[in-house]
NUTORTI-544750 format. One line per 4 residues: number of its first residue (from 1); their letters; for each residue x, y, z of N, C-alpha, C. Coordinates in Angstrom, 1 decimal. Each point is the difference from the previous one (the first is absolute). Example, Ala and Ser with C-alpha at 12.3 -4.5 7.8 and 13.67 -1.06 7.14 Angstrom:
2
1) as) 13.2 -5.7 7.8 -0.9 1.2 0.0 0.9 1.2 0.0; -0.4 1.1 -0.7 0.9 1.1 0.0 -0.8 1.1 0.8
***
This chain:
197
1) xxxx) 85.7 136.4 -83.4 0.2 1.1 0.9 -0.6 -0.3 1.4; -1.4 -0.7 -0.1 -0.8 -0.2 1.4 0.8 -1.0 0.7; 0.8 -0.9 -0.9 1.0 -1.1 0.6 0.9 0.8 1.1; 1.0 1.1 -0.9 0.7 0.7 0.8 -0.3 0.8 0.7
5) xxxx) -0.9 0.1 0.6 -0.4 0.8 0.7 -0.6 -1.1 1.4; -0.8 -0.8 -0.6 -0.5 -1.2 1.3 1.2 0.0 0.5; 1.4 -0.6 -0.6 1.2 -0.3 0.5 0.7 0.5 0.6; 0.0 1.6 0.0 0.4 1.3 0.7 -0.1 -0.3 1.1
9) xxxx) -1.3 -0.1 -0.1 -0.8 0.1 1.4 -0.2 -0.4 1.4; 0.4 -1.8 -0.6 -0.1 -0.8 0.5 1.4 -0.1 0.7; 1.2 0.3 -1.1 1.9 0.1 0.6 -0.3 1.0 1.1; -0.9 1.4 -0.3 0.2 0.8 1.2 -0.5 -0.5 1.3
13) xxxx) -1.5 -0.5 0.0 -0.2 -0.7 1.0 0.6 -0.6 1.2; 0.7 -1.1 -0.9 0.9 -1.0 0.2 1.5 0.3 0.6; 0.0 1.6 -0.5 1.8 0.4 0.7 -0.6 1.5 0.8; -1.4 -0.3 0.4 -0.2 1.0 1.5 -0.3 -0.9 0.9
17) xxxx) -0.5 -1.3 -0.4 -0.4 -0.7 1.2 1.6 -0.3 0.9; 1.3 0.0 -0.1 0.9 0.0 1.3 0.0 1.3 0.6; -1.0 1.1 -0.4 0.4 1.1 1.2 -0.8 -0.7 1.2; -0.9 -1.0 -0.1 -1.0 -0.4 0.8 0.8 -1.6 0.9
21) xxxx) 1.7 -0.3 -0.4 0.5 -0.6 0.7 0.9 0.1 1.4; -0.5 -0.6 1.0 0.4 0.0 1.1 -0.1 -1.1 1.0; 0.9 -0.4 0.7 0.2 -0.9 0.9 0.0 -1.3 -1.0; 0.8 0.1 -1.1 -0.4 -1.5 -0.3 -1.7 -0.6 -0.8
25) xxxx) -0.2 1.3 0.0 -1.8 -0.6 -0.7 0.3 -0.1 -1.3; 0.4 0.5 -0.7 0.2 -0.2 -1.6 1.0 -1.0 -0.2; -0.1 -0.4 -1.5 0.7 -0.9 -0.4 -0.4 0.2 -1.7; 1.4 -0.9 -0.7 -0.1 -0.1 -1.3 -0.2 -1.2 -0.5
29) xxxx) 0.3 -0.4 -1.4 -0.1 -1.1 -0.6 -0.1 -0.3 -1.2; 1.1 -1.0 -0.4 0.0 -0.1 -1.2 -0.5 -1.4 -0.5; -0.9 -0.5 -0.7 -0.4 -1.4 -0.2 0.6 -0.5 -2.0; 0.0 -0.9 -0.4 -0.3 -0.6 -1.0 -1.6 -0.3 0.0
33) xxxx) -0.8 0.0 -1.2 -0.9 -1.0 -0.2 -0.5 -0.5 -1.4; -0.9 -0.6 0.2 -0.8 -1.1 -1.2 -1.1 0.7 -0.4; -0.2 -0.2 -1.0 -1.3 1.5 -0.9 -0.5 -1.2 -0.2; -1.6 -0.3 0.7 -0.7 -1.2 -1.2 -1.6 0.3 0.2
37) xxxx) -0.3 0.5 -1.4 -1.2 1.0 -0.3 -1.1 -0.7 -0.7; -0.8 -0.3 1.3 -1.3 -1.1 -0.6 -0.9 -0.4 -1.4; -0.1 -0.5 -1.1 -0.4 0.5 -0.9 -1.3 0.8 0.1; -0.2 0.9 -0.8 -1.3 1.0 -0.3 -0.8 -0.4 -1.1
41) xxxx) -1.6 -0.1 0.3 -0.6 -0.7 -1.2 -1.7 1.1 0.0; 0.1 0.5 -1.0 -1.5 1.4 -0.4 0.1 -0.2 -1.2; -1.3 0.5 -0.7 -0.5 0.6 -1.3 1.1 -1.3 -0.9; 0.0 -1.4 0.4 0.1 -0.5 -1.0 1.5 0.0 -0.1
45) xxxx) 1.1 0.7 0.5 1.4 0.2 0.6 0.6 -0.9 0.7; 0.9 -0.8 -0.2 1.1 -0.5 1.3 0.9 0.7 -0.2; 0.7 0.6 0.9 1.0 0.4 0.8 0.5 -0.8 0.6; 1.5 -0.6 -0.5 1.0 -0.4 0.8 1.4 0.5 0.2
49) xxxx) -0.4 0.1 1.1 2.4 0.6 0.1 0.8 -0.9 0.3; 1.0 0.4 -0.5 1.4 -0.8 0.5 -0.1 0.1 1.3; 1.0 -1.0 0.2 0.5 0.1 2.0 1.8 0.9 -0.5; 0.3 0.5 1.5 0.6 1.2 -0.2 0.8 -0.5 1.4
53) xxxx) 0.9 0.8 0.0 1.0 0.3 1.4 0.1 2.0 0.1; 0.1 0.3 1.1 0.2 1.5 0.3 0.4 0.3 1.4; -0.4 1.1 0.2 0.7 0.2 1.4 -0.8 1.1 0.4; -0.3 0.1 1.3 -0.5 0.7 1.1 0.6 0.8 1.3
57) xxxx) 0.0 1.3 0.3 0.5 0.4 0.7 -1.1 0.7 1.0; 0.0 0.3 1.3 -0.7 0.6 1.0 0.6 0.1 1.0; -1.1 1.1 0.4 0.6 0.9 1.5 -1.5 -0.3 0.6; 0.6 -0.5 1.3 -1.0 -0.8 1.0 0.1 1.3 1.3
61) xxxx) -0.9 1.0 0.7 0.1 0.4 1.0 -1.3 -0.5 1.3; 0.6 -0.5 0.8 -0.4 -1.1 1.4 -0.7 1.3 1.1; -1.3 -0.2 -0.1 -0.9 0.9 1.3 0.6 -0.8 1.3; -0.4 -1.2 -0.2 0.3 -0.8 1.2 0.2 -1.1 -0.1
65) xxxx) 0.0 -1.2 0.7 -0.1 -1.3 0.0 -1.3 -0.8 -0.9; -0.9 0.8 -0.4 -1.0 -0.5 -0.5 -0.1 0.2 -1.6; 0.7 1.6 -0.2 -0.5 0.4 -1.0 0.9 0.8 -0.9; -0.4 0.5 -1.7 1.5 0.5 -0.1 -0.8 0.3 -1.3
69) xxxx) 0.5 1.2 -0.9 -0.1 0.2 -0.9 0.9 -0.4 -1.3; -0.3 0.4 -1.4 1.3 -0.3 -1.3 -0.5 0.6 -0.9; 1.1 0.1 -0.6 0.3 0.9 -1.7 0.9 -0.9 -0.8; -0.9 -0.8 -1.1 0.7 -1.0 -0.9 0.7 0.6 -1.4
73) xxxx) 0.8 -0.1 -0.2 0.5 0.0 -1.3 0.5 -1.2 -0.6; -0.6 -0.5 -1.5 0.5 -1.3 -0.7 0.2 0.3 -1.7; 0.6 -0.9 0.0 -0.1 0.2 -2.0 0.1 -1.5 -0.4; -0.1 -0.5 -1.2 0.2 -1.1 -0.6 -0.2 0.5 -1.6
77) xxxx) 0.1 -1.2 -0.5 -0.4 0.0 -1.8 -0.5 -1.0 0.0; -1.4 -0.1 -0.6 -0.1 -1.3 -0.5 -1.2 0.3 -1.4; -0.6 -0.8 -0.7 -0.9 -0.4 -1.3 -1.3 -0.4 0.1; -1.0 0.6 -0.3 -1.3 0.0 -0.2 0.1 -0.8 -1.1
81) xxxx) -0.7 -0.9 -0.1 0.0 -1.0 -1.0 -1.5 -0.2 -0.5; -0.7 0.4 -1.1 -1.2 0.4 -0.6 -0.6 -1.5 -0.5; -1.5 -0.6 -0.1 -0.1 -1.0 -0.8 -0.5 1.0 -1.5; -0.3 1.3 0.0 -0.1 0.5 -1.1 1.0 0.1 -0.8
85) xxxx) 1.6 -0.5 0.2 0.8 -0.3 -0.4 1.1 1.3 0.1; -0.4 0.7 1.0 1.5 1.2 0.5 0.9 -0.2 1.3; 0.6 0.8 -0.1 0.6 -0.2 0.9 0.7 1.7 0.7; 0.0 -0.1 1.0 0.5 1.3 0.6 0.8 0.0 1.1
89) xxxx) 1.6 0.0 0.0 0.6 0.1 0.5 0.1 1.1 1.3; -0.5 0.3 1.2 0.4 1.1 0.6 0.9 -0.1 1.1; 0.8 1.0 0.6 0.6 0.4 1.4 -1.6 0.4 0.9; 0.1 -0.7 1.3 -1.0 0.1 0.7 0.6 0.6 1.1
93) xxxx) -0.4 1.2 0.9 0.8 0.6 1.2 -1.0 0.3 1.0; -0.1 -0.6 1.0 -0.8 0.5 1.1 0.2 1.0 1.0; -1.0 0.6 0.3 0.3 0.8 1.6 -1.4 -0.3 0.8; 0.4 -0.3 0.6 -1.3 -0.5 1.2 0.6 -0.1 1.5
97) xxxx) -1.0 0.3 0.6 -0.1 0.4 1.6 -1.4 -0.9 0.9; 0.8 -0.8 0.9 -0.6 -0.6 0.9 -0.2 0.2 1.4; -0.8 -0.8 0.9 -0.3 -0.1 1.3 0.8 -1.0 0.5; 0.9 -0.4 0.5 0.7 -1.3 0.5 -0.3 -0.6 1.4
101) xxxx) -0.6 -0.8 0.0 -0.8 -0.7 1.4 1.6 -0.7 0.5; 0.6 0.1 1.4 1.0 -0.7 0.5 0.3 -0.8 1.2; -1.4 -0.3 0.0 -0.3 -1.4 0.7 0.4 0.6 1.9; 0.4 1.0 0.7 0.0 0.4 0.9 1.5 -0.6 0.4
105) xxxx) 1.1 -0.9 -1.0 0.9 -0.3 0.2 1.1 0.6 0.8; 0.8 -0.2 1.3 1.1 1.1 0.5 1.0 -0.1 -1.5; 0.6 0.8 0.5 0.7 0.9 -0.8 1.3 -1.5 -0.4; 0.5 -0.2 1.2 1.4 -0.8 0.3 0.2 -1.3 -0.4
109) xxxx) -1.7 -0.6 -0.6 -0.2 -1.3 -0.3 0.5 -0.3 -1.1; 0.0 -1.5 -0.7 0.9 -0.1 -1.1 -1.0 -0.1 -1.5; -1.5 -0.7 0.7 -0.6 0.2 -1.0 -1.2 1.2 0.0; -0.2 0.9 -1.2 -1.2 1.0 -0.1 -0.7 -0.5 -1.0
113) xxxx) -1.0 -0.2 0.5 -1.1 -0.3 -1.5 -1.0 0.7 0.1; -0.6 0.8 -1.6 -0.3 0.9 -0.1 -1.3 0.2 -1.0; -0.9 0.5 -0.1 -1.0 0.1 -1.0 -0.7 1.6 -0.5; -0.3 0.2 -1.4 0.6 1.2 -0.2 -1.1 0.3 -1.0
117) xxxx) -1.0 1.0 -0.2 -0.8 0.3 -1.2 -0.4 1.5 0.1; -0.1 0.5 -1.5 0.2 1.0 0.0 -0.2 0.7 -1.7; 0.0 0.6 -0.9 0.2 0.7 -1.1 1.1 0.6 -0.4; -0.2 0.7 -1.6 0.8 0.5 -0.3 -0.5 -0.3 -1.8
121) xxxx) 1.1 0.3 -0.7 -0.2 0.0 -1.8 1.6 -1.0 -0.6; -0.8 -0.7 -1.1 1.4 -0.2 -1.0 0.0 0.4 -1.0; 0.9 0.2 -0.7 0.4 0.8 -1.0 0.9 -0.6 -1.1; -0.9 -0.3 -1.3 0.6 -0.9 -0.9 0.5 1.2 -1.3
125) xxxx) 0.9 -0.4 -0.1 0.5 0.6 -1.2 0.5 -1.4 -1.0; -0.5 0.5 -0.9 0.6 -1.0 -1.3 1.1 0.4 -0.9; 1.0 -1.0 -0.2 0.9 -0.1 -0.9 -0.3 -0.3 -1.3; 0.4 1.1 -0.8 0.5 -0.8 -1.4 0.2 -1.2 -0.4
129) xxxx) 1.0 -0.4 0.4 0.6 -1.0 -0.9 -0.4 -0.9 0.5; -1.0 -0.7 1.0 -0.6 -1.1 0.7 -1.6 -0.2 -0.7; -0.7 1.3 -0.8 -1.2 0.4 0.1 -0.3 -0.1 -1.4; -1.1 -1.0 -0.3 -0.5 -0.1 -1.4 -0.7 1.1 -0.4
133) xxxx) -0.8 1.1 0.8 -1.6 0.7 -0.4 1.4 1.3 0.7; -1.0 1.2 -0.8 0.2 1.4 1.0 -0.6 -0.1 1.1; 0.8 0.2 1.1 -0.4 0.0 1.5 0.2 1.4 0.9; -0.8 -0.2 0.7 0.2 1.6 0.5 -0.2 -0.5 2.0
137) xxxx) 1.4 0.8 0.6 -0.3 -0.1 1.2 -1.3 0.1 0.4; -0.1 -0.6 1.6 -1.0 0.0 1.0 0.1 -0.4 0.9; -0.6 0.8 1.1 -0.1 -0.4 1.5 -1.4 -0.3 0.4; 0.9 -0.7 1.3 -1.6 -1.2 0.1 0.1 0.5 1.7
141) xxxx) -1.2 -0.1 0.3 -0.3 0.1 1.8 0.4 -1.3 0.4; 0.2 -0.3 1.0 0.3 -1.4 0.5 -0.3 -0.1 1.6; -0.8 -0.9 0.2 0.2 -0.2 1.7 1.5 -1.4 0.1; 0.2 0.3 1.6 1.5 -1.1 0.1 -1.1 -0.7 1.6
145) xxxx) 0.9 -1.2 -0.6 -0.1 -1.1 1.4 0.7 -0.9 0.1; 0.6 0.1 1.2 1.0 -1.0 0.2 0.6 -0.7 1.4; 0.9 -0.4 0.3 0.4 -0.6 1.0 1.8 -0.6 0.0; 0.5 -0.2 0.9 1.1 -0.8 0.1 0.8 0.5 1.5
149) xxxx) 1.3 -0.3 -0.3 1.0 -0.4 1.2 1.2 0.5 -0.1; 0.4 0.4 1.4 1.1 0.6 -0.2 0.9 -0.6 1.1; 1.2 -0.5 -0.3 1.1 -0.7 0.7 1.0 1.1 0.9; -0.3 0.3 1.2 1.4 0.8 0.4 1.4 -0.9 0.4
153) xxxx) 0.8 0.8 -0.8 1.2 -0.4 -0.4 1.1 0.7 1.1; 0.1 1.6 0.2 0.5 0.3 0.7 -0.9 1.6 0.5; 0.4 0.9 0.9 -0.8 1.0 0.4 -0.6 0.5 -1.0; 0.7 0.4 -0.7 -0.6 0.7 -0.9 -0.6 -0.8 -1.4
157) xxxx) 0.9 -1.3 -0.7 -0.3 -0.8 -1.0 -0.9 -0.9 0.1; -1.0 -0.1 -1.3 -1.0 -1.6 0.2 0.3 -0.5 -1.2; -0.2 -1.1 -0.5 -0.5 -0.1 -1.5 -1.8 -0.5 0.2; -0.7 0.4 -1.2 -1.2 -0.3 0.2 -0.3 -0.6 -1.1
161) xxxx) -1.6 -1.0 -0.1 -0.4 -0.4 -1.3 -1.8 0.0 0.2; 0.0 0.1 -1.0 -2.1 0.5 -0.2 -0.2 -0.4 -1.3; -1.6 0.8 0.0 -0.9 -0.9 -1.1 -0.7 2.0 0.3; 0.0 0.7 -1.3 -0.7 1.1 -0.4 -1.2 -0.4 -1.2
165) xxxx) -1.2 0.2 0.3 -1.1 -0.1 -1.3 -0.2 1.4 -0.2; -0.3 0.5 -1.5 -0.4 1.6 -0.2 -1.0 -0.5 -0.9; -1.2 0.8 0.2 -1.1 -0.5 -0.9 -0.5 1.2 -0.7; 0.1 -0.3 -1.2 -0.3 1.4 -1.1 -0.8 -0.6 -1.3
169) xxxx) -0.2 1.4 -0.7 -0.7 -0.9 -1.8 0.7 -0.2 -0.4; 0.3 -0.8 -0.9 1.0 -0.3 -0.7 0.6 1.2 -1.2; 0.9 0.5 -0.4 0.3 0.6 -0.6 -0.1 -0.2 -1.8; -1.0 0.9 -0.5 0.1 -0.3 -1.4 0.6 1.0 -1.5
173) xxxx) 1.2 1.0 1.3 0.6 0.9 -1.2 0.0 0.8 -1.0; -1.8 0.2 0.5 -1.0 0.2 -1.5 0.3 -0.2 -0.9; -0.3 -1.4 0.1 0.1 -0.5 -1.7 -1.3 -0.9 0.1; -1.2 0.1 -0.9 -1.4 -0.3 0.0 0.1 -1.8 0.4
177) xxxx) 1.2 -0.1 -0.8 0.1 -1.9 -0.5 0.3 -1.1 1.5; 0.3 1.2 1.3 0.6 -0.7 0.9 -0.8 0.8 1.0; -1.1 0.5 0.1 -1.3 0.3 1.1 -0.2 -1.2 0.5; 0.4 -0.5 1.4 -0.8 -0.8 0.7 -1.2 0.3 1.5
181) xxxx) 0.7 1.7 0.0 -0.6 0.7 1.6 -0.4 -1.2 0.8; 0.6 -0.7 0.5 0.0 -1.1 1.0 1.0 0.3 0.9; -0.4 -0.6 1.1 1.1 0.7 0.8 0.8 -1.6 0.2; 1.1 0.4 0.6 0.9 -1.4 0.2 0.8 0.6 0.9
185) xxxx) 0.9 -1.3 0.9 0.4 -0.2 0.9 1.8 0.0 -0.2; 1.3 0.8 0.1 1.1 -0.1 0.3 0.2 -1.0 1.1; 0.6 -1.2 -0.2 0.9 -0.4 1.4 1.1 0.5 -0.1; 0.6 0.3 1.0 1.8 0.7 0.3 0.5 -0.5 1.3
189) xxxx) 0.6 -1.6 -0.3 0.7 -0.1 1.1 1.3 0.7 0.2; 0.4 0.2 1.0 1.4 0.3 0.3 0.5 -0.4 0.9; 1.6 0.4 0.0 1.1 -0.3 1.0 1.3 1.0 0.0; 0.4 0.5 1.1 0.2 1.4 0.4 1.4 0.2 1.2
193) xxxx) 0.4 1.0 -0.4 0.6 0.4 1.8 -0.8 1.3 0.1; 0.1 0.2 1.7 -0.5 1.0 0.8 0.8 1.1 0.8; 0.6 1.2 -0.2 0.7 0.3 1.1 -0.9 1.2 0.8; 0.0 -0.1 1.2 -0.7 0.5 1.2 1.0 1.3 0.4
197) x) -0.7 1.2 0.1 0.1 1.1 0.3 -0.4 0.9 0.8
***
């Protein structure tokens, strides 16, 4: 329930931020990316996940040449891999909101590069049929940091590509056998289009 409701919240967020579009400040975006979730090692626990593919979507709104806010949404699947010998399959869904540094770039140029840190939560739910132990959802706090580039294509189109790190504890589903409370590092590269609004 606290899932659906983080998620509520976050979609509302995220579909009032274009009443705050004008002149071309806002923009969207849709990316692919790469899930690869550092191992996690406590109380005697490793923690390894699969590497994963997912997708990311944001709404970017531009104060000025310098600066710019965001509202992330992502999902993937991937496997918690136990040395206690389980395994936990979950759907992972993020919502997180950043500060976007934009290098004081004019608007008209072809290249934006961009650097970006900020918070938010992820939210793992586990699957059945992937999951050796009873698992039980959870959300994790998460700080985000990141960076990359964005190619303008035409007025309004770019494609872009980056590097997102989210650093959180590692998730252990409450199940006693897979406690690591260590925190570990997400890398999330991606690659994207942009349309400007």
């Amino acid at each position: 329930m606290r899932i659906k409701i983080g998620l509520l919240v976050a979609v509302l967020a995220l579909l009032s931020l274009p009443a705050l579009a004008q002149n071309g400040n806002s923009e969207v975006s849709a990316n692919f990316t790469g899930n690869f979730q550092k191992q996690a090692n406590g109380f005697g626990v490793i923690d390894t996940a699969t590497d994963s593919g997912g997708f990311l979507v944001n709404y970017r709104y531009h104060f000025n040449r310098w600066s710019a806010v965001e509202g992330n949404y992502g999902n993937t699947l991937f496997s918690q891999v136990y040395n206690s010998g389980t395994v936990t399959q979950a759907r992972v869904q993020e919502a997180t909101f950043a500060y976007v540094f934009t290098f004081g770039v004019d608007r008209e140029a072809r290249f934006h590069p961009f650097l970006e840190a900020g918070t938010g939560a992820l939210f793992f739910s586990p699957t059945i049929a992937g999951s050796t132990a009873p698992a039980v959802s959870q959300n994790r706090p998460v700080l985000l940091y990141g960076g990359g580039v964005q190619y303008k294509l035409t007025h309004r189109f770019s494609v872009q590509a980056g590097y997102r790190g989210l650093i959180y504890t590692a998730a252990d589903f409450s199940v006693p056998t897979q406690v690591t409370n260590a925190k570990t590092n997400m890398a999330e590269p991606y690659a994207g289009v942009s349309f400007r609004f």
